[in-house]
N, C-alpha and C positions, 0 to 999 in steps of 0.2 A: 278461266277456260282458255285452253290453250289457242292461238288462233296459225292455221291452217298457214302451207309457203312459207314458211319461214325456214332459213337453214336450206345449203347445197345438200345437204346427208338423206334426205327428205326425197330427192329428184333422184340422185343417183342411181337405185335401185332398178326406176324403171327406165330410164333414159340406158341406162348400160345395157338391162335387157334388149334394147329394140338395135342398139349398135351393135353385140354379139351376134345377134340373127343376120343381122345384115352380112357382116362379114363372112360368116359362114353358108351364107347365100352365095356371095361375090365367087367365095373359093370355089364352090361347086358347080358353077356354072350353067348352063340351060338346062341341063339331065336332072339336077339337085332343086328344089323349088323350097324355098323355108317361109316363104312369103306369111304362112299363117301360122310359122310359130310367133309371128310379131306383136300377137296380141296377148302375149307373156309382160307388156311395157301398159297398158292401161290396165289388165290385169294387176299386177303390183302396184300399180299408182293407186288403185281404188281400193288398198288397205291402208296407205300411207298418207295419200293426200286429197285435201280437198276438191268438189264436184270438179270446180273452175280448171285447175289444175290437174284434173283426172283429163276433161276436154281436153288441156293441152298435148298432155302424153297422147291421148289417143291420136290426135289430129297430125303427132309428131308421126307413130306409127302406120296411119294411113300412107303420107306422102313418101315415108321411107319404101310403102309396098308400092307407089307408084314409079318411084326411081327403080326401083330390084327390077320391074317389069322392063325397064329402058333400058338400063345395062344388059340386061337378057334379051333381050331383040324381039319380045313377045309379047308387051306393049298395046293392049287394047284387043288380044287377042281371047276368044273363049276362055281361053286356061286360067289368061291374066286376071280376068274378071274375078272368074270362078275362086280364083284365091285372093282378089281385094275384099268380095264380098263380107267371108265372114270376117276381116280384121276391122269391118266396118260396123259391122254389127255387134264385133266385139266392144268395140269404144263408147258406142253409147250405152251397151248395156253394164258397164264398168261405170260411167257417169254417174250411170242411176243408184251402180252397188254403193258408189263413193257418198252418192247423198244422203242414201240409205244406213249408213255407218257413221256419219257423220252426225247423223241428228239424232240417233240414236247413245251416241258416246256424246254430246251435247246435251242430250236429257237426262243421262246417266252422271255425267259432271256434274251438271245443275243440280240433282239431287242429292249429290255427293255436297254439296257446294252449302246449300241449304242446311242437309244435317252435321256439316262441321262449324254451322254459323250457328244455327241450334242448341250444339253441344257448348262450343265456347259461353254463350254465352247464360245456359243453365249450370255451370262448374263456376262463374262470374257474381261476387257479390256485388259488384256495382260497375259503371261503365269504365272508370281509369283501371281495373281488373282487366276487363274485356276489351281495351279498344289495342293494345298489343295484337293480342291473338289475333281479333276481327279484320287486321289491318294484313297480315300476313297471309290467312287464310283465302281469304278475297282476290291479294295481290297477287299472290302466285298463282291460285284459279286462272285470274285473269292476264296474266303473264305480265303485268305491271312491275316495274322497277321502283316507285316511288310510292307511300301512300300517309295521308295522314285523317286525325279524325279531332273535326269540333265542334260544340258543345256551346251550344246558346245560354249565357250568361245576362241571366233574367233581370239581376237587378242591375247591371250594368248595360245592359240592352247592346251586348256586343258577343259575338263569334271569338272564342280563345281554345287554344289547341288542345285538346287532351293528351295525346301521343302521335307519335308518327312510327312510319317501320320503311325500311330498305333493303332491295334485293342485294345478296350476297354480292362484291364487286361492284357496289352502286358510289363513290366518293360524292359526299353532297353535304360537308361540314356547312359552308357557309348558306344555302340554301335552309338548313334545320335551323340556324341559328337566326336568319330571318323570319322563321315560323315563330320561335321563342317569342320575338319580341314583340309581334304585330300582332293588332287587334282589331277584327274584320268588324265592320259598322252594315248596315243592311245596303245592299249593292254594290260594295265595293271587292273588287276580287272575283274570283272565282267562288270561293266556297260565300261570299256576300250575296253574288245574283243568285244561285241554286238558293238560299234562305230568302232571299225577297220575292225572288218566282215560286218556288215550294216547288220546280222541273228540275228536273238533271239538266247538264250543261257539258258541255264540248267543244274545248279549244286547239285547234287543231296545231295553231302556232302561239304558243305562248308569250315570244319575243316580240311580236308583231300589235297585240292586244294594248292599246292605251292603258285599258280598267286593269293592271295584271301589278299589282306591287315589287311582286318577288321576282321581276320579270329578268332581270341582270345575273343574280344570285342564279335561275334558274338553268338561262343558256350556261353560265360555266359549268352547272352538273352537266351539261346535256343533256337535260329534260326538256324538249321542244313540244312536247301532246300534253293537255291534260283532260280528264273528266273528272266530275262530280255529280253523287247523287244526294238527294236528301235522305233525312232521317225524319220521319214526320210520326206524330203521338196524336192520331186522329186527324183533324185538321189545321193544325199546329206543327210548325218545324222545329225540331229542337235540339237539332246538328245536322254536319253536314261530314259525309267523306268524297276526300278525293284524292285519285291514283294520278300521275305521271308517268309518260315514256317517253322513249329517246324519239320514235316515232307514231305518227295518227292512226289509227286502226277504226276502222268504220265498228261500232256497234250494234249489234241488231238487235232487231224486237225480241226477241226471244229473250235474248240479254237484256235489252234495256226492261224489259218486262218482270226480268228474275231480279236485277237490280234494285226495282223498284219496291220490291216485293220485300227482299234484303231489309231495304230502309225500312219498312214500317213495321218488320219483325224484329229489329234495333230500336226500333221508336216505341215499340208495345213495352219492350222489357227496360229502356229507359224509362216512362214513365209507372211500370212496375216498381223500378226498381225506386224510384222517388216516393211512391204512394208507401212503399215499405218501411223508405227512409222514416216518413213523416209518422208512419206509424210504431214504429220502432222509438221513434224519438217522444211519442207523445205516453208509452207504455215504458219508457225512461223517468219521462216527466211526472209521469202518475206514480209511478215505485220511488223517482225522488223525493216526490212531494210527502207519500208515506214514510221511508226511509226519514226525509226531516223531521215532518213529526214527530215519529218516535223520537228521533235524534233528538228533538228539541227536549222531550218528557227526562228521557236519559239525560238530557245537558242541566235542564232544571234541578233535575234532582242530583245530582253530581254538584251545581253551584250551592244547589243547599250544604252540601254536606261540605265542599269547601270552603263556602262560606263560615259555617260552623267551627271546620279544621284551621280558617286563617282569624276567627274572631279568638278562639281562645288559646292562640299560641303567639299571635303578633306582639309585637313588646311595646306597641301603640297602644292607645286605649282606644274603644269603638262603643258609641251606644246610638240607639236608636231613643228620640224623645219625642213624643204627642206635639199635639199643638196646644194641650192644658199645660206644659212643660212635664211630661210625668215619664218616667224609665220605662221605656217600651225593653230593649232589650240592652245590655250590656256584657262586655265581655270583662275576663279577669283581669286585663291589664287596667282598665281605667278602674274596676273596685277596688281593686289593692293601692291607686294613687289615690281615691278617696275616701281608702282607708276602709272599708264598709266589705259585705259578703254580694256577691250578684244578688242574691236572691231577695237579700234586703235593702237591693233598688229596685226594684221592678213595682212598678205601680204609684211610686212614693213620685213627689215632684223634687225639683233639683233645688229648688230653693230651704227645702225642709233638709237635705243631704249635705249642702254645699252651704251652709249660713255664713261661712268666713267669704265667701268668694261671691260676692253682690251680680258683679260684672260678669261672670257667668250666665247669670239669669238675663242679664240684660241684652247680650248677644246674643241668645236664642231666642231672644223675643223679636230681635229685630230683622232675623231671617223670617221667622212668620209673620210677620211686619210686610214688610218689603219683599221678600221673595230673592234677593238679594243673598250672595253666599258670604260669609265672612274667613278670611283668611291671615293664617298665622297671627293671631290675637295674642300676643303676649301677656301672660296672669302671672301677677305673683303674690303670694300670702299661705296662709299657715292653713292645715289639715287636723280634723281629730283624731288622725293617723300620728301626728308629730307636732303637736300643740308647741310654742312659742319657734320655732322653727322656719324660719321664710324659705318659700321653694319656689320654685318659677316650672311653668308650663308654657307648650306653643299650640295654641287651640283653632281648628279649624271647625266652619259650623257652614252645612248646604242643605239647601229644602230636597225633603223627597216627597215626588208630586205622586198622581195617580193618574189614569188611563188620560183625562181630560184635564192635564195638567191645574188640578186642586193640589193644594200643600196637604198630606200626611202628616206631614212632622218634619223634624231635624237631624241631620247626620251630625254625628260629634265624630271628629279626630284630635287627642289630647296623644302629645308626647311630654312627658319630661325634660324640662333643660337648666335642670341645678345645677348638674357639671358643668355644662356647656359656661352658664353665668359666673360661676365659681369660678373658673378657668379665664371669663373676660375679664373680671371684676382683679384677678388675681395680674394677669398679664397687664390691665390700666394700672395696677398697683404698683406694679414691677417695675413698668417704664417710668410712672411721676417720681419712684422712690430712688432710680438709678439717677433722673433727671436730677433729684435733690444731692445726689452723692457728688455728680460731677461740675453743680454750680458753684462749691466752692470748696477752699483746699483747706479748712478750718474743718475738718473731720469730729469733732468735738461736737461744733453744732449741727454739723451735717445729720451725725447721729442722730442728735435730740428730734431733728425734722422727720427722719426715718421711722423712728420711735410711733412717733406723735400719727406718720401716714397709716401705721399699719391698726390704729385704732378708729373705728372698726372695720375697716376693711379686711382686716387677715384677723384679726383678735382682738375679744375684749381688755388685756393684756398682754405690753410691751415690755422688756426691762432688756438694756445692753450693760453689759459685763465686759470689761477690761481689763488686759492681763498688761501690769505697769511691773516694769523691774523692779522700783524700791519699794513698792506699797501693796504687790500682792494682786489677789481680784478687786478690781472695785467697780461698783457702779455707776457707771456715767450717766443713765436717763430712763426713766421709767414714764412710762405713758395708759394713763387711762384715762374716761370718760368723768370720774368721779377724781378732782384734786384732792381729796379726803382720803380714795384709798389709795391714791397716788405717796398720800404721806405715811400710809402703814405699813408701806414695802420698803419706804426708806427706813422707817421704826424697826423694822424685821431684820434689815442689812445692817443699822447700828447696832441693836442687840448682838445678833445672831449671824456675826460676817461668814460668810463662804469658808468649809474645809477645804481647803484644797486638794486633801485625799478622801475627799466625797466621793462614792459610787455612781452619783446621780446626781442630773443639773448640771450646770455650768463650771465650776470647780472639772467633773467626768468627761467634760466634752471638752474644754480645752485641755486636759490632759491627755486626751487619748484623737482629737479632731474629727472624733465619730457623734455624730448627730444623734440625737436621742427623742423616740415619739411616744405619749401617751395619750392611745386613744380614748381613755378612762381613766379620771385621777379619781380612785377611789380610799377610803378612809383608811385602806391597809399602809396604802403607798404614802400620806400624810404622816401616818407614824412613825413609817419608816425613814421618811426625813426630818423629824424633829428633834429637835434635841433633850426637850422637856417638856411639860404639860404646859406651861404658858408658849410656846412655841406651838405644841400643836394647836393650842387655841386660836394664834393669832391665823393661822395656816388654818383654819377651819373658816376660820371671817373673813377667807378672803372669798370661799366658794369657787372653787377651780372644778372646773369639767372636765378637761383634756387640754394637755397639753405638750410641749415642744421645743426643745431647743437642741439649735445649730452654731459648729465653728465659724468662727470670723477668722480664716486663716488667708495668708496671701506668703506666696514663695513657699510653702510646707510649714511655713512658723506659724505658731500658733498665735494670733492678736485678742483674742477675746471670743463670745457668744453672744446669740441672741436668744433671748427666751418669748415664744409666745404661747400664751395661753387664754382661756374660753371658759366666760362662767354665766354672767346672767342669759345671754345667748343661748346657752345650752347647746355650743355649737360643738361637733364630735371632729377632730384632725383625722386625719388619713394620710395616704401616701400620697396623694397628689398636692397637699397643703406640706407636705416635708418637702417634696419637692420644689416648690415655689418658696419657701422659707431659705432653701439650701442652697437656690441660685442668689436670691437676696444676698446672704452672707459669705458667699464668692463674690459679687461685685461691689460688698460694702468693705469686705478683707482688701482690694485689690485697692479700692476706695482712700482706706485708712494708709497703706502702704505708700501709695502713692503721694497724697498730702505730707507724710513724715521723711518721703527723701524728698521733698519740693521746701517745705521749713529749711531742712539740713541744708540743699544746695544756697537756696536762698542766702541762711545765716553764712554759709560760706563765703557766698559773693560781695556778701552786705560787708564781713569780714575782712575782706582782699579788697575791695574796693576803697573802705574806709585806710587801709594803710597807704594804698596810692596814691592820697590827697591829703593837706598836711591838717593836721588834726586843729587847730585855731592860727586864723591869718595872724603877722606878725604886727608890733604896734612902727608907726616908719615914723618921725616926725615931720609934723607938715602937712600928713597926709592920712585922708580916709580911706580904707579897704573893704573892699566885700566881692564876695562870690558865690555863684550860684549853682547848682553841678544836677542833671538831671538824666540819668542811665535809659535808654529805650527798649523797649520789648521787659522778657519777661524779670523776674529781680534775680534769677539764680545768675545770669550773665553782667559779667564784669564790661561796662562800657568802656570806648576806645578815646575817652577825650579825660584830658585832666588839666590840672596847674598849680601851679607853686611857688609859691613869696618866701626868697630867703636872704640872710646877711651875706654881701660879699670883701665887707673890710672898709676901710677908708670911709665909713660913714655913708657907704654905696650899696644899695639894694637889687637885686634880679627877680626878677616879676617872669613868669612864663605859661601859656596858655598853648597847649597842643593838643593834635588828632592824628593817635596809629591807625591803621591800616587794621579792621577785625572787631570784634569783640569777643570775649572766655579768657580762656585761660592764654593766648598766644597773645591778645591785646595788653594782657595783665604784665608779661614778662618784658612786653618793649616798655610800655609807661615805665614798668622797675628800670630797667633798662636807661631809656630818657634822662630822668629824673636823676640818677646815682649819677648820669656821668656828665651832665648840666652840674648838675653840685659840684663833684670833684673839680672839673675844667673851671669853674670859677673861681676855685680859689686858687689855682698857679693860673689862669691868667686872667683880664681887666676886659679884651679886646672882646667883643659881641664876636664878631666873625672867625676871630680863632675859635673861641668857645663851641660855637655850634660846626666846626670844622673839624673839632673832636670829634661831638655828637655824630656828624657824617661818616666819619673813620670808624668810630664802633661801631653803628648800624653796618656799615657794606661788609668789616671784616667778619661778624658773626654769620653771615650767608646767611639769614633768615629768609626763606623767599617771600617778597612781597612784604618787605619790612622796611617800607613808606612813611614816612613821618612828615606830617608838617608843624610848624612854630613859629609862635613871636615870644620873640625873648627880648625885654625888657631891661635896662640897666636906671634906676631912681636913685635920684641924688637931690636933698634938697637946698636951694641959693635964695637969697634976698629974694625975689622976686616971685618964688611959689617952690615946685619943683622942676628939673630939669632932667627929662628922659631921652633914653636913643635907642627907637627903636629898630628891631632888625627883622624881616620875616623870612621864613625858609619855606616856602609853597604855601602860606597861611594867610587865612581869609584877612585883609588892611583894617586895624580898628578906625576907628573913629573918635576923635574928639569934639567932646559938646564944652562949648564955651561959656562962659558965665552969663551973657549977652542972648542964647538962642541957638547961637549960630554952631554948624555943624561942619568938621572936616576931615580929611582922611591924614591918618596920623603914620604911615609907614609908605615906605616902596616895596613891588615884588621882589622875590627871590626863590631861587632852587627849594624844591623840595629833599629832604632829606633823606638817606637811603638808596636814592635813585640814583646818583652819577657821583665818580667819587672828588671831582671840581666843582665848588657849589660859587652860583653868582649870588652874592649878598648884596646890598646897598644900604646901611644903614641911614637911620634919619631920626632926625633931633628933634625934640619938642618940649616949648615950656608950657608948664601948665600953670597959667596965674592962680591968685584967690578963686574958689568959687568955679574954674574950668575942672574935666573927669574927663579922664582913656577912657573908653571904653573896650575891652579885649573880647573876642567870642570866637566860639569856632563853628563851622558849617550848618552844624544845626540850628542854626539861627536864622542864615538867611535861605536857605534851602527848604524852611520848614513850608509845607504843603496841606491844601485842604481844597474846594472845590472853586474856589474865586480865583487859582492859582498859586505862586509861589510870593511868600514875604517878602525876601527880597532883600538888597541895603535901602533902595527910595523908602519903604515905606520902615525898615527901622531907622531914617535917619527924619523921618517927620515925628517918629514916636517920641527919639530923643529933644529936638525942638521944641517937642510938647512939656519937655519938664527940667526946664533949666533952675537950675538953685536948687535941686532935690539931690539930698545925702546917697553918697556911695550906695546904702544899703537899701535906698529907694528904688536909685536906680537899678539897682539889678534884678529886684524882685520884681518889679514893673516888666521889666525885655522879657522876665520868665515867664509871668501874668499872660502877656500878649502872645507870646507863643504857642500857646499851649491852649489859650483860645482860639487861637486862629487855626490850629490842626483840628477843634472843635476834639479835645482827648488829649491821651498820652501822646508825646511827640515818638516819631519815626524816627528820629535819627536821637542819636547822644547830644546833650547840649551842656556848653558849659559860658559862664558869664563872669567875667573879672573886672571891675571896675576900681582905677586908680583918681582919688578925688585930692585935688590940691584944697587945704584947709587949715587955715593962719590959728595959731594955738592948739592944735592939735599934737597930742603922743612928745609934750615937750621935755618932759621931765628926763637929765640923761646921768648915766652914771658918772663916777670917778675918772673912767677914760673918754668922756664924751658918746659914750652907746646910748640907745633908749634904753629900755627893760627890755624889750621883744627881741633886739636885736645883738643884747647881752646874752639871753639868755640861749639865741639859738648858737652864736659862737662857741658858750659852753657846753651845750650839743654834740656841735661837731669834734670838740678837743674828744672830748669822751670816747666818744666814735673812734677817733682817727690813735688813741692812743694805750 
């Protein structure tokens, strides 16, 4: 409702009327009287404005008619009177029209007011519909700028906003956004006390109000006034609204009366509007409840029938069984795995159906037992579906109880897992059989092991077939369970050797490297590979089911086949058993291949090795010889250590013990190297130090890089007194001399290594070796040699040596080998070589015509040979 004085546009009308008269009085002076057109000003006021304000106009135009009189000099005179009178009489009877208009367009509002609150809130399905409208409706009625509406929150026992509304040009962002987030408690606030009092409330000064939350947010709208009235649902509040203005306006009873009135015709259709809810919601609940029902009849019978659609099409087996163990129901998957028709399980018990399979029965006993589910039970054994035939299953078994959890019976889930085990059984087989291929490089035997694995695990029959240059196919190993028909296959192969322009079998498949499967050897196909009736006889005793054979090829060449085959078993091949045979005979082709360049490298090395070291030590007299020579890693590599005892003339010997730089074929060409030109240099010249000053000059002129050489080169000569050595080392481990006595000592001085600088510092040094004393020569792999105590060492080969004085050259050097090769606990890590020179009275005395022994005659005619 609009309220009354507000707005200059409002006054103007009647305040200009009474200023017009006036003036038009003044002009006309005492002749002209206008005095009573003045009540032309509460006149107009008493259409425009309220009573209060009507008085004012009037009381303005009385005193304007008192002044007219003054200025006119007539002032209390009859005349005067006569025309204040009626502007006086006018003013109050304008009050009366003013009030009269007033409260009439006040009652007319209000019912206006009423049936717009009416109407919103019958077009309103619920109160967040309506409190929009209600808020707008209200607000502008009652010329409010602000208004919002809330809503008693039962189970939280707290006041929260429903909505709010603002007059057009209201800015009041952050004031709404404090309404968002607050949650009035009983008393607190504004729209709090109206809910705690169940009164309306009037705050004249919002700012001022301790109790006021939004009070900060509020003065920046400039919203300084607020009221609120309830919403009440009988004697119950169950929200509140409340309007704001910039400024206080007194509210009357009339108003606060129609207000009130408001609230409980909001309060009737709130809780209308709940009782609807509730009932709406309970005639939801009843049609859901029915709706389920059916739903559930419909879903039952939809589960039947899918039940049905997933029991005979699932590739599982499913059966239902009693608690007597008897086939309540099953589907086609498990009767076709036990072999039988549904219809003649039902009723039958499982022990009468399944008599191969014990443990069947006994896991369904023990879920009615126990109550207890059993899970993924692994079975394997034979069917009257595929009698001698082992199959495997993964069986699951759970109770199906009844309303008051009693056991009904047993759930059965049975799948199939032949493949699956055929595939493990196959893949354990692959890897022990690959394991057996790579343990050792004797391919020969490896075979026979292979042979031998695959019985029975892939076949009751093995036979490998070898394609040999000079000798055609032959058969290298045959493998069965029975040594007897082990020996009829070989009776068959000596009769009846392999065509080699056979169609079929092994002859066809290493001719052509295509693999051949029968998954049925039937009596056609016997005839068709026999040669004669004793032939198909024997090929009949052997009872063949199905069989198989694949190339053993490696590089595209073709090495041989393997043949398996299946009889007492009754076992049928397939593609996935070709396939598992077919990888076999790639990694046993690759197998064989391998071993026969590992032979070749080896014999090569064995080869080349043996010509770098001299094929038997010479005979010296005076003196015992032996040596020891031990290559590291594997045998196809040519070790880097060697030595050599040869004649240098004048009844003078050269002994040499060295270590190139490598091992293969690069260690192989210096030793050649070494050796040739140690020979040649000794016989143009005597001196040790020129000799190996050669050896230095050819090493550095060939530029080999890293063509390192070390050496002791020896020069034996024997005198009255035993022998007489000088030796000389070029970067070479100092031998040692063992004494006839025990005693132990170092029998050289350092020197340059060879290769390395083209000035080599030598130092030669002398040594006799009485009766009974031994050199002993070695090179690094000796004292180098390692294991987990450390390295060997010279202290502890020089207590070894201590340990065995008076033992023959060829004692002592198998012993340094013995300990070495202990002490690495294995093969030695590095190359090892062992020379030992033993002075020995009667030894090698026998000499030729020109004073030579034999040994050292005979290598002299050696060298002429050689040299000429």
């Amino acid at each position: 409702m609009k309220r009354p004085g507000h707005g200059i546009e409002r006054w103007a009308p009647p305040l200009a009327a009474i200023a017009v008269v006036c003036a038009a009085d003044l002009i006309g002076g005492a002749d002209v009287s206008l005095i009573s057109l003045l009540i032309l000003g509460p006149l107009l006021a008493s259409f425009r404005l309220g009573s209060r304000q009507t008085a004012v106009v009037g009381g303005v135009a009385l005193a304007a008619s008192v002044l007219l009189g003054i200025a006119n000099d007539y002032f209390g005179e009859s005349s005067h009177l006569t025309r204040i009178l009626p502007v006086a009489a006018a003013a109050v009877l304008c009050v009366w029209l003013s009030r009269l208009r007033r409260e009439r367009e006040r009652a007319a509002l209000l019912l206006a007011l009423q049936g717009s609150v009416s109407r919103v809130l019958n077009e309103s399905p619920s109160l967040p519909d309506a409190a929009p409208r209600l808020l707008r409706v209200i607000g502008e009625s009652l010329d409010w700028k602000w208004g919002a509406l809330w809503e008693v929150d039962r189970g939280a026992d707290v006041l929260r906003r429903v909505d709010r509304w603002s007059a057009p040009g209201v800015e009041a962002a952050e004031f709404e956004r404090a309404g968002e987030r607050i949650r009035y408690e009983r008393g607190v606030g504004v729209p709090g006390r109206v809910w705690e009092s169940g009164a309306p409330a009037s705050l004249p000064e919002v700012d001022k109000d301790p109790n006021f939350p939004r009070a900060r947010a509020a003065a920046e709208a400039g919203l300084d006034a607020a009221f609120a009235f309830p919403i009440r649902a009988g004697d119950s509040v169950v929200g509140v609204i409340e309007f704001f203005d910039a400024a206080h306006a007194e509210i009357d009873p009339a108003q606060l009366e129609m207000l009130t009135g408001l609230g409980r015709q909001i309060g009737q259709y709130v809780e209308r509007s709940r009782g609807e809810e509730q009932r709406a919601d309970l005639l939801e609940r009843e049609h859901g409840a029915r709706m389920s029902a059916e739903g559930a009849e419909r879903r039952a019978a939809e589960t039947v029938a899918l039940l049905d659609t997933l029991l005979a099409r699932a590739p599982a087996g499913f059966a239902f069984i009693d608690t007597e163990l008897r086939y309540v129901r099953v589907n086609d998957a498990l009767a076709a795995i036990s072999g039988h028709a549904p219809a003649d399980m039902v009723g039958r018990r499982v022990a009468e159906m399944l008599p191969q399979l014990p443990e069947v029965v006994h896991g369904l006993g023990s879920v009615i037992r126990t109550g207890e589910p059993v899970v993924d039970a692994e079975i394997s054994g034979e069917t009257s579906l595929a009698p001698g035939i082992e199959r495997h299953w993964l069986a699951s078994y759970y109770p199906v109880r009844g309303l008051h959890q009693e056991i009904l019976g047993v759930g059965a889930v049975v799948v199939e897992i032949t493949d699956r085990k055929r595939a493990e059984v196959g893949a354990a087989y692959l890897a022990e059989a690959t394991a057996a291929l790579s343990a050792s490089l004797d391919y020969e035997a490896t075979l026979h092991n292979v042979a031998r694995l695959s019985v029975p695990h892939l076949a009751d029959w093995c036979a490998v077939q070898m394609l040999e240059p000079d000798a055609g196919i032959t058969t290298l190993a045959v493998a069965h369970a029975d040594p007897a028909k082990e020996r009829l296959v070989h009776e068959l192969n000596d009769r009846y050797p392999p065509d080699p322009e056979a169609r079929v079998g092994s002859p066809a498949v290493i001719r052509t490297g295509e693999s051949q499967l029968y998954p049925e050897i039937d009596d056609a196909l016997l005839q068709a590979a026999a040669s004669d009736d004793t032939h198909l006889k024997l090929l009949r005793d052997l009872g063949l089911r199905s069989g198989m054979t694949v190339p053993l090829v490696a590089r595209g060449r073709p090495l041989g086949a393997l043949t398996f085959a299946s009889a007492e078993s009754g076992r049928t091949f397939g593609a996935r058993d070709l396939a598992l045979a077919e990888e076999l005979g790639h990694r046993a082709g690759a197998a064989i291949e391998n071993a026969r360049l590992y032979r070749e490298r080896s014999h090569i090395a064995q080869t080349l090795q043996a010509s770098l070291l001299p094929p038997r030590l010479p005979d010296i007299p005076g003196a015992e010889l032996a040596a020891r020579y031990r290559a590291a890693g594997e045998a196809v590599d040519v070790g880097g250590d060697f030595y050599d005892v040869f004649p240098t003339g004048d009844r003078r010997w050269a002994a040499v013990v060295g270590d190139v730089l490598g091992k293969g074929p690069s260690a192989a060409a210096m030793i050649g190297l070494t050796r040739h030109t140690l020979r040649t240099a000794a016989m143009r010249e005597s001196d040790s130090v020129r000799i190996l000053a050669t050896l230095n000059e050819a090493l550095c002129r060939e530029g080999i890089e890293e063509s390192f050489c070390t050496a002791l080169y020896a020069t034996i000569e024997a005198c009255a007194n035993g022998l007489e050595l000088e030796l000389t080392s070029a970067g070479h481990p100092l031998p040692l001399v063992l004494r006839a006595d025990g005693s132990v000592e170092k029998g050289a001085r350092p020197g340059t290594v060879l290769g390395a600088v083209p000035e080599l510092a030598l130092d030669p040094y002398r040594v006799t070796l009485a009766e009974g004393d031994a050199l002993v020569i070695f090179t690094d792999g000796v004292l180098e040699a390692r294991s987990e105590d450390g390295v060997f060492g010279e202290e502890q080969l020089r207590r070894l040596l201590q340990s065995l004085p008076g033992v023959s050259a060829q004692g002592l050097a198998e012993r340094v080998e013995r300990d070495i090769v202990a002490f690495q606990a294995g093969e030695p890590r590095d190359d090892l070589a062992v020379l030992v020179v033993r002075s020995a009275a009667g030894v090698n005395q026998q000499l030729d015509p020109g004073g030579r022994s034999p040994g050292e005659a005979a290598e002299l005619e050696a060298r002429e040979r050689a040299t000429s």
